[in-house]
N, C-alpha and C positions, 0 to 999 in steps of 0.2 A: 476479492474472489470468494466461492462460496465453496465451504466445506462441508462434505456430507457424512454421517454417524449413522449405520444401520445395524443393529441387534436386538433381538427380539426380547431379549431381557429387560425391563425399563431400569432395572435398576444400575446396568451397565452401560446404559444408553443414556442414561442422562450425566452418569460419573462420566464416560468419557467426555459429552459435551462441556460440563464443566474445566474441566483438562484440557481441553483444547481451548475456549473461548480465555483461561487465564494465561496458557501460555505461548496465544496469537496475540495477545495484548489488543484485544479488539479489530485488528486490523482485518477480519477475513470474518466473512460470517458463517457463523457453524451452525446447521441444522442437525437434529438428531432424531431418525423415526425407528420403530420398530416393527411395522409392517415392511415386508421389501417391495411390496406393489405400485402400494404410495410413493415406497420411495423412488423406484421406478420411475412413476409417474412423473414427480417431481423432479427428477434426472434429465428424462426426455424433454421437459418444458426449459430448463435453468441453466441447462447443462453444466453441474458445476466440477472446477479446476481437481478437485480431489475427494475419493470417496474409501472412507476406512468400514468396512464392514464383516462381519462373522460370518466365518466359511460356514457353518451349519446352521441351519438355518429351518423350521417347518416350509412346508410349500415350494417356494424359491430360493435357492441356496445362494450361497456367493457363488460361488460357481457358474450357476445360471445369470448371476447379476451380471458377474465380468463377462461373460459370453455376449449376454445381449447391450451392454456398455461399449463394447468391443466391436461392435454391429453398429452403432450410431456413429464412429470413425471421427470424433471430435479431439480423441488424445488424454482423455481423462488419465489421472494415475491414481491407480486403485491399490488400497491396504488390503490387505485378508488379515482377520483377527483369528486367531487360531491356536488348540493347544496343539503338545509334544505329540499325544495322538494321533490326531487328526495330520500333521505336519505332511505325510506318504501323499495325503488326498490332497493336501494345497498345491504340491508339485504340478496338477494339472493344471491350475491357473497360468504358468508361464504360456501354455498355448494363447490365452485371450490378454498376453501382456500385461499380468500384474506386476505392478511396481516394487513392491516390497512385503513383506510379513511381521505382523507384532505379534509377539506369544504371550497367553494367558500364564501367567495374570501379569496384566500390564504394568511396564516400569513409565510413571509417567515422563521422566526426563529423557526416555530413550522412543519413547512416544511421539511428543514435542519434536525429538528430532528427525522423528521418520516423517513426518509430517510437512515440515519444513523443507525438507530433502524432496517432497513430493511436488510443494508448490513452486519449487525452484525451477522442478525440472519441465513443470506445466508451463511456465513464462517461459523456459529459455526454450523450448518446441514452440510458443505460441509466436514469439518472437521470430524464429527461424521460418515458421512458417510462412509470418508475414511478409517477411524480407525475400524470400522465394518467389509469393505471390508478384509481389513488384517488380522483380527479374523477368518474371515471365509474363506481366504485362508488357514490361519495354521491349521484352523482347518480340511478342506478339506483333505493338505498334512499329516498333522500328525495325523488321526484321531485314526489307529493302535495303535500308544503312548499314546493316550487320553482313549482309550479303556481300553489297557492296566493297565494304573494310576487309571481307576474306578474300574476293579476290584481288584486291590492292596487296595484301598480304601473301599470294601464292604467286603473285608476278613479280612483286618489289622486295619484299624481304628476306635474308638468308638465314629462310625456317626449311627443317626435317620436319615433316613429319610422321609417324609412325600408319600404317596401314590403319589399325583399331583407332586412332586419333581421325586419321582422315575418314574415315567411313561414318565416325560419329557426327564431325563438322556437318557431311552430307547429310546426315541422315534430319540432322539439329533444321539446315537450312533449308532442307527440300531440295536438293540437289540431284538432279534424276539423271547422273554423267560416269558411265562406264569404260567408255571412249569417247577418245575426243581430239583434236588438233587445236594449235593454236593458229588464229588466223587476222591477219593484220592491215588493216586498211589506209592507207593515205594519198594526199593528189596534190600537184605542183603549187604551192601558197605563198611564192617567193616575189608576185609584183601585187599580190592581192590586199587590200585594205584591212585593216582590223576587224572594222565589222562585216565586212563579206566573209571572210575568213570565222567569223565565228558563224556565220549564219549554215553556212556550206557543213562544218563540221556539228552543227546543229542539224541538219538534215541527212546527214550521212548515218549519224544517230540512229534516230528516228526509225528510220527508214530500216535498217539492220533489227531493232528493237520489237518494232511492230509486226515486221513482216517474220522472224526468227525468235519466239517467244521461251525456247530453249536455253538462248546461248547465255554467259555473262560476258556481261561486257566492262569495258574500260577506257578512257580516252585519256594519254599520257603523253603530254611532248608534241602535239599536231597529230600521233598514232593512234587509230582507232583501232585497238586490242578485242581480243573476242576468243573465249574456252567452246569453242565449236563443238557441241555432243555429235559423235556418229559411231556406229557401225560400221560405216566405209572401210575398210581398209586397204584397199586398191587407190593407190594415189587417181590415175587420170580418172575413174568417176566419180572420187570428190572432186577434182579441179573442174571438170566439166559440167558440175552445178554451180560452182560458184562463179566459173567464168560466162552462166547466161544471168546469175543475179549480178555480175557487174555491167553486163549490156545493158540490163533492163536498169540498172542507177544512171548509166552514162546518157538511157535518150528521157528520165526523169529532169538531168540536171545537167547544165554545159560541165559538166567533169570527166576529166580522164582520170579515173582513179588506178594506182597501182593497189594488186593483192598479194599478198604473202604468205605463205602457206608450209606449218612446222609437219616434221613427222606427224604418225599415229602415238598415242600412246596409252595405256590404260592407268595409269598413275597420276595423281595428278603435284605428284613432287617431281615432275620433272616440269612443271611450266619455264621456270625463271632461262632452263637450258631451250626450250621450243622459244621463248621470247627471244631468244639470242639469234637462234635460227632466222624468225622473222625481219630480222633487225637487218640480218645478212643478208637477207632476200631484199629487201628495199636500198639496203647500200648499193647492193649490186647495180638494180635498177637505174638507179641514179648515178652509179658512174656509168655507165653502158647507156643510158637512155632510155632505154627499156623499158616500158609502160604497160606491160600486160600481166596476167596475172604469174609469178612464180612461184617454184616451191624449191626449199630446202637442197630436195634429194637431186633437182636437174642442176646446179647450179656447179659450176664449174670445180674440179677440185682443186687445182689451184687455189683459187679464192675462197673456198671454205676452210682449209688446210693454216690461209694468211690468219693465223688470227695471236695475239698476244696472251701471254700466258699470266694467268692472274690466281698468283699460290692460294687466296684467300677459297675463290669457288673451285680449286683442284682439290683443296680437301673437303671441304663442301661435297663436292663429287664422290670423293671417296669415302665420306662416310655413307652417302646417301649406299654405295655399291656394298659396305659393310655392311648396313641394317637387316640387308636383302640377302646377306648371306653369297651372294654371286663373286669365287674366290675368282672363276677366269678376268673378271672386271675390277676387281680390287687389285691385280698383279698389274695387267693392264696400265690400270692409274696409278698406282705408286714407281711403276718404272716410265710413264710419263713426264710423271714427278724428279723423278732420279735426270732422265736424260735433260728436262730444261734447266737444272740445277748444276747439271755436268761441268758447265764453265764458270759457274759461280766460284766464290773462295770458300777454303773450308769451316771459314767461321758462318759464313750464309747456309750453307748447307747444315752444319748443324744444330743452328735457328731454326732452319725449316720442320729437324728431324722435331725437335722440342714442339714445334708449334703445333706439327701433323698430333703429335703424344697428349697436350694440353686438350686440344679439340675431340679426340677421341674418348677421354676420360669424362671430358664435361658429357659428352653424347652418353658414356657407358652409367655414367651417375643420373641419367633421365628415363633409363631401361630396367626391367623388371629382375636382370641378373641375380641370383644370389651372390650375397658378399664375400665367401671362399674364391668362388672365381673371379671378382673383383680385385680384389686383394691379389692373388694372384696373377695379373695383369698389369698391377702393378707394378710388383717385384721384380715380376722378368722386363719391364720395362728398364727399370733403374739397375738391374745386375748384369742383363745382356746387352743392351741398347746405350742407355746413357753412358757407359764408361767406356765405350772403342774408342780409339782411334784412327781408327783408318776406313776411309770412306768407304769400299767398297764391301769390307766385312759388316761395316753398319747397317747397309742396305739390306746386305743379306739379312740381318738377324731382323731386319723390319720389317720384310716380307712372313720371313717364319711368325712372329711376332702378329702382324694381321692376319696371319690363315688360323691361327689359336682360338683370336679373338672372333671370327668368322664362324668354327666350330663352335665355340660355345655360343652365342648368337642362334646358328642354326638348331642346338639343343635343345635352348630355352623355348624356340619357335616350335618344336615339336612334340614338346609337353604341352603349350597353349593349347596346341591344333589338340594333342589328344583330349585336353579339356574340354575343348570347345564341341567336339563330337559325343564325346561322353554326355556333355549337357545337353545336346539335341536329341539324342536317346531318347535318355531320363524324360524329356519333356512329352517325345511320342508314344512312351510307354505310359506315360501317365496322364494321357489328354488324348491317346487317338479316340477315343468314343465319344469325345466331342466334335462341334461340324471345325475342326481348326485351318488352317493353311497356313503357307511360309512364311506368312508377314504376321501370324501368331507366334511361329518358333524364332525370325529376327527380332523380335520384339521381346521374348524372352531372354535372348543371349543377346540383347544388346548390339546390334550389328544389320545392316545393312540387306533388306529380301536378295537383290541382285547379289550381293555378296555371298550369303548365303548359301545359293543355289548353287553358286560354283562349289563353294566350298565343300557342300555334300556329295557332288559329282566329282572332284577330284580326289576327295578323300575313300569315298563307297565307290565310285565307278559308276553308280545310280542313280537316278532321279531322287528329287525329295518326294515327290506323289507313287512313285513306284515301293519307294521304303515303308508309306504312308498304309500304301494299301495292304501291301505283303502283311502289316502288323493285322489292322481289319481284318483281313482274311485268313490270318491264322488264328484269331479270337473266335473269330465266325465260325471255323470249321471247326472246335472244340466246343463251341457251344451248340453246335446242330449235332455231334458225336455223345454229349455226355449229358444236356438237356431237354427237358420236353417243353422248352418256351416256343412258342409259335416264330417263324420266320419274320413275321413285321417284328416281332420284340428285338430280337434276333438282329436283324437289321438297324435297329434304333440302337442298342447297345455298343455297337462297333462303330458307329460314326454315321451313317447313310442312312438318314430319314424318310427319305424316298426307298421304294420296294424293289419298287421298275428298275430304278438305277442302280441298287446291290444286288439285283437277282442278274442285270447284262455285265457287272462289273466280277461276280463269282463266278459264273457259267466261262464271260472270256478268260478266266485264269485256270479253270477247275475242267473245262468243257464238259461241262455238265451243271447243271440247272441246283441251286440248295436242294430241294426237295429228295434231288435223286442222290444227293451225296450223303442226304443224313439216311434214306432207305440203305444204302448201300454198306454206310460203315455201320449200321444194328446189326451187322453177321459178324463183328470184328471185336 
């Protein structure tokens, strides 16, 4: 790796190269100029791993070095040589990320090891960077297989995931699904050969794939799974398009295919419960006979009602209802809980309560809580809960116990939100005079446009373009009040490059034209 020496002193310029070249042990090659042009130059070309140079400097400072070092975005790590003096003015290098400071007059052993400290940290960036790179080629190449793996993961495996987690997965895969159903395909395969059977379910594929370039899909068990994106929320006119695309598969292919068809839901942690649904709708089918397409919500209650109860995804459920803060839904399922456990013994029952405790803890150790209220969820766990005896007081205190945990959840969830608008501000206040939009401010905070956009409307009651504007237009109208810049300037400053279009974008807010609003306030 190469190391650079710039002071315009030679006499200091070549003592430090000596200092370094003995106590690199030759391993690193140090050049030393005194010009900073040259050395510039010579930066730009080599770009090399570490560069120690004198904050004062005639012409080109350090300062200017690191700034425009800082501009070439290679990672360099830059020394400032500097005395007690000067020390006030080196401060300003942390803007263009200088690595470290040696003060005159230099100790060389404390030199050597600012040095070293520098090239360490240039390999383990260079390193990190490289290793990144190759993440995001695979991930680039294989993104289809990673796609794939998540929804094998949001159907098959019992994962939570957090709102900010799931919005980033989408946002990682291109996942363009706000709502959506799950929807489930299969057709009688019980006297059919192997390979018909594969050929049939190979066309069924296909055919869903090509023609619905939206959906993901899945084929698990002979089921052919599918995360259906819609807007629909009226069951019969989603069922009434999917029931003409199984006409048009049935006169493609000799198949009677049955469909299946889960709630709405905008979540997409509730799949593995929509996949059950689906499950339900084709059982149905097939005891009854039934070959056409069904859904969920027609199907008998009785038979939705029949179903076994499985403590593992009850709590599952229940935390899912915790996360979300929904106390009516966590009382709900915990007295679910209580009533299929009702005739168990009280050594199961108390199993349960432990296990419900175990699972929540692991969930609350994965959550942004501060550790006071941690700890304290604890405690009331093992002082109120773990030590009853009597079954019915323990519920009780379980319930009290999840509405705690629910509140502080919902706390911590309202200091994010105020975070997270505070930083959509900050960013409009600081960029509306750029041309931005909301896949500039999702992209700042990390999060999702569609997400976004609700989130500003449910928080403000407003548009993000309405909040947008309001800012523009009240820069605008303090700039036509207190300046004599012309109205095109005027316009460019606040965001609208176009004249046409901030002169019909002011007027519709102001009902009145710029021109007559800056005559108007000169009397004011």
């Amino acid at each position: 790796m190469k190391v650079v020496i710039i002071d315009d002193e030679p006499l200091i310029s070549d003592k430090l190269k000596r200092i370094m070249e003995t106590g690199l042990r030759g391993m690193h090659t140090v050049c030393a100029f005194t010009d900073a042009q040259t050395a510039l130059d010579y930066i730009e070309q080599e770009k090399p791993g570490v560069i120690l140079t004198d904050i004062r400097m005639p012409g080109i400072t350090g300062i200017d070095l690191a700034k425009q070092i800082n501009q070439m975005d290679y990672g360099a790590k830059i020394v400032f040589l500097t005395g007690y003096a000067e020390f006030e003015y080196a401060r300003y290098g942390i803007e263009y990320k200088v690595f470290d400071y040696l003060l005159k007059p230099v100790d060389e052993q404390e030199a050597i090891k600012c040095i070293n400290r520098a090239i360490s940290a240039f390999h383990a960036e260079q390193k990190h960077t490289e290793m990144y790179q190759i993440f995001q080629d695979y991930f680039v190449k294989n993104q289809e297989l990673i796609r794939q793996q998540f929804v094998e993961k949001l159907f098959f495996q019992p994962v939570i995931f957090s709102e900010k987690q799931m919005e980033l997965q989408k946002q990682k895969l291109r996942i363009a699904i706000n709502g959506y159903r799950v929807v489930a395909v299969t057709y009688d395969r019980s006297r059919m050969p192997l390979e018909e059977e594969s050929y049939y379910s190979y066309i069924i594929h296909e055919f869903f794939l090509k023609k619905f370039k939206e959906i993901l899909a899945l084929e698990h068990g002979g089921i052919f799974y599918m995360i259906w994106p819609t807007e629909e929320k009226t069951l019969w006119k989603f069922c009434s398009k999917l029931e003409l695309i199984r006409r048009e598969l049935a006169q493609l292919q000799p198949l009677d295919c049955m469909i299946a068809v889960s709630h709405y839901s905008e979540n997409l942690s509730d799949i593995q419960q929509m996949k059950k649904e689906v499950l339900k709708c084709l059982e149905y089918g097939k005891d009854t006979g039934c070959t056409q397409l069904l859904s969920y919500q027609d199907l008998p209650m009785e038979y939705k009602e029949n179903d076994f109860f499985d403590v593992t995804e009850a709590i599952t459920e229940l935390i899912r209802y915790l996360r979300s803060g929904n106390k009516k839904k966590i009382f709900e399922q915990m007295q679910k809980i209580i009533d299929e456990t009702e005739k168990e013994t009280e050594k199961y029952f108390n199993n349960i309560i432990e296990l419900i405790g175990a699972n929540i803890f692991l969930f609350l150790s994965g959550i942004p809580l501060d550790k006071e209220s941690k700890d304290k969820i604890t405690e009331s766990f093992e002082q109120q809960i773990h030590v009853q005896s009597e079954r019915k007081t323990k519920a009780d205190y379980m319930k009290y116990w999840l509405e705690y945990i629910a509140d502080n959840i919902q706390s911590m969830h309202n200091n994010d939100q105020n975070q997270l608008i505070q930083q959509i501000y900050k960013y409009l206040n600081d960029n509306f005079s750029q041309p931005i939009g909301l896949t500039n401010v999702s992209e700042h905070v990390n999060r999702n446009p569609s997400y976004i956009s609700r989130f500003i409307k449910q928080a403000t009651g407003r548009k993000f373009s309405e909040i947008l504007a309001e800012l523009r237009l009240e820069e605008a109208k303090k700039l036509l009040r207190s300046s004599n810049l012309k109205i095109t300037q005027i316009a460019e400053q606040v965001g609208y490059p176009n004249l046409q279009y901030f002169t019909r974008v002011f007027t519709g807010q102001m009902n009145m034209t710029p021109a007559e609003y800056r005559k108007i306030t000169t009397y004011f």
